[in-house]
N, C-alpha and C positions, 0 to 999 in steps of 0.2 A: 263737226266741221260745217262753217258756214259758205255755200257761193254765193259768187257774185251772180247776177242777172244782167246781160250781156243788150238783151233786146224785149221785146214783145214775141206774142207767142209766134208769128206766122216767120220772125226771121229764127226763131230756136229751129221750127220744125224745116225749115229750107238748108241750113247748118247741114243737121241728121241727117237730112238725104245725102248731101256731100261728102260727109262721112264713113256712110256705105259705100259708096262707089268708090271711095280710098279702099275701104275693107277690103272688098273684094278686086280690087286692083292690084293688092300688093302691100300696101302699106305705103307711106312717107318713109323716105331717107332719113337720117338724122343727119344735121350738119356736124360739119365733124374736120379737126386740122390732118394733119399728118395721118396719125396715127387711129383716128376715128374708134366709133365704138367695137369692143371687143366681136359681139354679137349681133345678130339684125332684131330691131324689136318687133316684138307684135302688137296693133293697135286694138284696143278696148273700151270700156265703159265706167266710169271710176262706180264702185256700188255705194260709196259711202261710208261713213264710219271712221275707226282709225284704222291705219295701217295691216290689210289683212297678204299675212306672208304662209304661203306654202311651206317656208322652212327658215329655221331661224325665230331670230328675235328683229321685229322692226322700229324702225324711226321715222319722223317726219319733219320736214322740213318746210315751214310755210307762215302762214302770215296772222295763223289764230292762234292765241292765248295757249290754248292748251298743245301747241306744239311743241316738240323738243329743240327746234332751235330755230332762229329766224328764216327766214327767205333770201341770206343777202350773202355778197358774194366773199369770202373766207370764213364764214361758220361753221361751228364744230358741232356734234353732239354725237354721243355711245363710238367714238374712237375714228368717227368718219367727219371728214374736210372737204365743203363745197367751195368751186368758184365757177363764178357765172360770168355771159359773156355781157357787155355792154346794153344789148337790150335784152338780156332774161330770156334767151329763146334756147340758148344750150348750156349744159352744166358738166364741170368736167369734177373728178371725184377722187379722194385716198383716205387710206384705212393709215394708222399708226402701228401696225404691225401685231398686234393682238386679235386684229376682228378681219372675215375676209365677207364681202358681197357679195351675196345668193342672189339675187332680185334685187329691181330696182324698179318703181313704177313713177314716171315723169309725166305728171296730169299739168293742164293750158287748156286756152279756147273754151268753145263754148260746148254747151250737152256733155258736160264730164269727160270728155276724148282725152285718154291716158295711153304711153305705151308705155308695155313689160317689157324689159329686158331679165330675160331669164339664161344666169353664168350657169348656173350647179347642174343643171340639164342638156348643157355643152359639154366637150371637149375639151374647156379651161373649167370646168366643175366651179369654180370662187374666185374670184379676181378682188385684190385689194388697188387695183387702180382702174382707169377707164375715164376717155374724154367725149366728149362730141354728144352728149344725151340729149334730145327734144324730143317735143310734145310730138301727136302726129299730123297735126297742122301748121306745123313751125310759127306757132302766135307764143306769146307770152307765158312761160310757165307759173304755175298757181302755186303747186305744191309739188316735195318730191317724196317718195316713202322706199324707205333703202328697209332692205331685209340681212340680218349679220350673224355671222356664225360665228364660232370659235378658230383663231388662227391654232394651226400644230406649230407644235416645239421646233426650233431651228434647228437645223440639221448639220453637225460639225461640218464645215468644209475641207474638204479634202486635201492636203499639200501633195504636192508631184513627189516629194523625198522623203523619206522615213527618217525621224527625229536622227538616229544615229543608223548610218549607210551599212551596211555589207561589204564586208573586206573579202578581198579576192582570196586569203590565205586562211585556214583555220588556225585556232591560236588554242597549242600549239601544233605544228605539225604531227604527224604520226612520223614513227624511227621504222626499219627494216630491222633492227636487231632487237631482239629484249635487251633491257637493261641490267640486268645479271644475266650473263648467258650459262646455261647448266653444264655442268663435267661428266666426265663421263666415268670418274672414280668417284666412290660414295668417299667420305669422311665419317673419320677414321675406320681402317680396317679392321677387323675383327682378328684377335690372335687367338691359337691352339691351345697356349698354356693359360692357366691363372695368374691371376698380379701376383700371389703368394702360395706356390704346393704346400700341399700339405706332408707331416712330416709322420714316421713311423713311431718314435718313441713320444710315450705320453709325457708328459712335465707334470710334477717329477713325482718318480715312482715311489710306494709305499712301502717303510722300511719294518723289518720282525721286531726290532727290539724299542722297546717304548724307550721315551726319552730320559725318562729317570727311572731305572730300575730301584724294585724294594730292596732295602738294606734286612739282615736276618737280627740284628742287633736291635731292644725298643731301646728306648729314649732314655736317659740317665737313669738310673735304679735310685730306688729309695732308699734315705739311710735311716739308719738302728736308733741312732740317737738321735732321742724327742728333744722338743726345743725345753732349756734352759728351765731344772724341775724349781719347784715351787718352795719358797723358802717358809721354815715355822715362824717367821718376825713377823711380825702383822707390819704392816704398814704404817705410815701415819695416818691417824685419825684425820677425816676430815672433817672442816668444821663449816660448820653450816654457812652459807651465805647471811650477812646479816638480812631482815626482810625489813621491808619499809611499812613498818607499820602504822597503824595511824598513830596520830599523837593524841597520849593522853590527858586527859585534865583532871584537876581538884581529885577527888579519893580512890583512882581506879590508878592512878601512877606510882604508887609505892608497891603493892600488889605484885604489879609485874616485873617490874625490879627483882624483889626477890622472888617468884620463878625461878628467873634468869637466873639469879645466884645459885640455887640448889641443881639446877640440871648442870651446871659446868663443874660444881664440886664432885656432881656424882660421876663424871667424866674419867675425872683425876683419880678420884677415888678406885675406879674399875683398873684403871693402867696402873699403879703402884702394887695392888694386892694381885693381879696377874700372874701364875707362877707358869716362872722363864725355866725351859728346858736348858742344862748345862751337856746335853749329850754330844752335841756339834763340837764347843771348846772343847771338852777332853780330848774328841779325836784330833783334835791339829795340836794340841800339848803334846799325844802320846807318837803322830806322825813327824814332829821338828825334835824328840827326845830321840829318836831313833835315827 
């Protein structure tokens, strides 16, 4: 930070005594409307440098290069808004609801004469507004260096009535009766007998005699006479199925030809010379002569 130089050395060192005797007096007032400053400041010695804060983060406001925002009257800078009065002797101050003011140091005049205003160490601990601030010589302010904290989270506002009120009546009432009221006979009563006695005779009782008695008689007797005796005629010869031979060719087909011829004559030949018993005819000749 640069200062200005105000005079030669013999009016700085006459300033400084004057200054003391503020010191030790009390301090300067600050000018101030209505509402004036929150707190009384204390006047001090600006030590130089940048903004050196007890607590918090600081800002400056002033007229060098490396400040954080001009000297003039509605500038902003880290959430905080100056306005100044007509001659730059008092500054009145507001936060945007995010940051609240711990300290505040308003350096003017000559020999670095600055006063603190220290909120966090009051009874109002941070204050995000505050008007009526001067130097402690009420000359021209130089520079100002605000110290910021953290604002807290807003705090729901209260309504006087509960979103939905309280009925005088509970819903539903309570009854004086139960709603099934109890008897004083159980359902159903119990009876002496069974749904079905029981009975003496068994179903049904078992009888001596089987249901089919044996007969003493067996089954049809056999008879005497065998089936139908055997007669001395022979039968008819059977003749053989013919067989499907193969077919023969060129010198093997006469051959079997005559085979064939001689087994059929020797057939005939066996049935002719045969000799036929006559004992059966006589007995039906001598049984129809009689």
């Amino acid at each position: 930070m640069k200062f200005r130089k105000r005079g030669g050395r013999t009016l700085v060192a006459l300033i400084s005594a004057m200054l003391l005797v503020y010191a030790f007096a009390g301090g300067v007032a600050a000018e101030h409307d209505e509402a004036g400053p929150a707190v009384t400041p204390t006047p001090g010695t600006f030590p130089g440098g940048p903004p050196a804060c007890p607590d918090g983060e600081g800002i400056r406001f002033g007229d060098d290069a490396e400040d954080d925002a001009p000297l003039t009257d509605g500038a902003s800078a880290g959430g905080v808004t100056i306005e100044l009065n007509a001659t730059e002797t008092t500054v009145d101050f507001s936060t945007d609801g995010t940051v609240l003011v711990a300290h505040v140091y308003v350096k003017g005049g000559i020999a670095n004469a600055q006063n603190h205003y220290n909120y966090i160490d009051s009874a109002i601990d941070s204050v995000a507004h505050d008007d009526g601030l001067a130097t402690p010589t009420g000359q021209q302010i130089s520079h100002i260096d605000f110290c910021l904290v953290d604002a807290p989270d807003p705090t729901p506002v209260p309504t006087d009535e509960p979103t939905a009120p309280p009925t005088d009546d509970p819903t539903p009432a309570p009854t004086d009766e139960p709603t099934a009221p109890p008897t004083d006979d159980p359902s159903p009563d119990p009876t002496d007998e069974p749904t079905a006695p029981p009975t003496n005779d068994p179903t049904p009782a078992p009888t001596n005699e089987p249901t089919a008695p044996p007969t003493d008689d067996p089954s049809p007797d056999p008879t005497d006479d065998p089936s139908p005796a055997p007669t001395d005629e022979p039968k008819p010869a059977l003749t053989p199925p013919p067989t499907s031979a193969a077919p023969v060719t060129g010198a093997s087909q006469p051959s079997m030809t005559l085979v064939l011829l001689l087994v059929g004559m020797s057939a005939a030949a066996w049935l002719l010379l045969r000799p036929v018993s006559l004992t059966p005819v006589r007995e039906r000749i001598d049984r129809d002569g009689r």
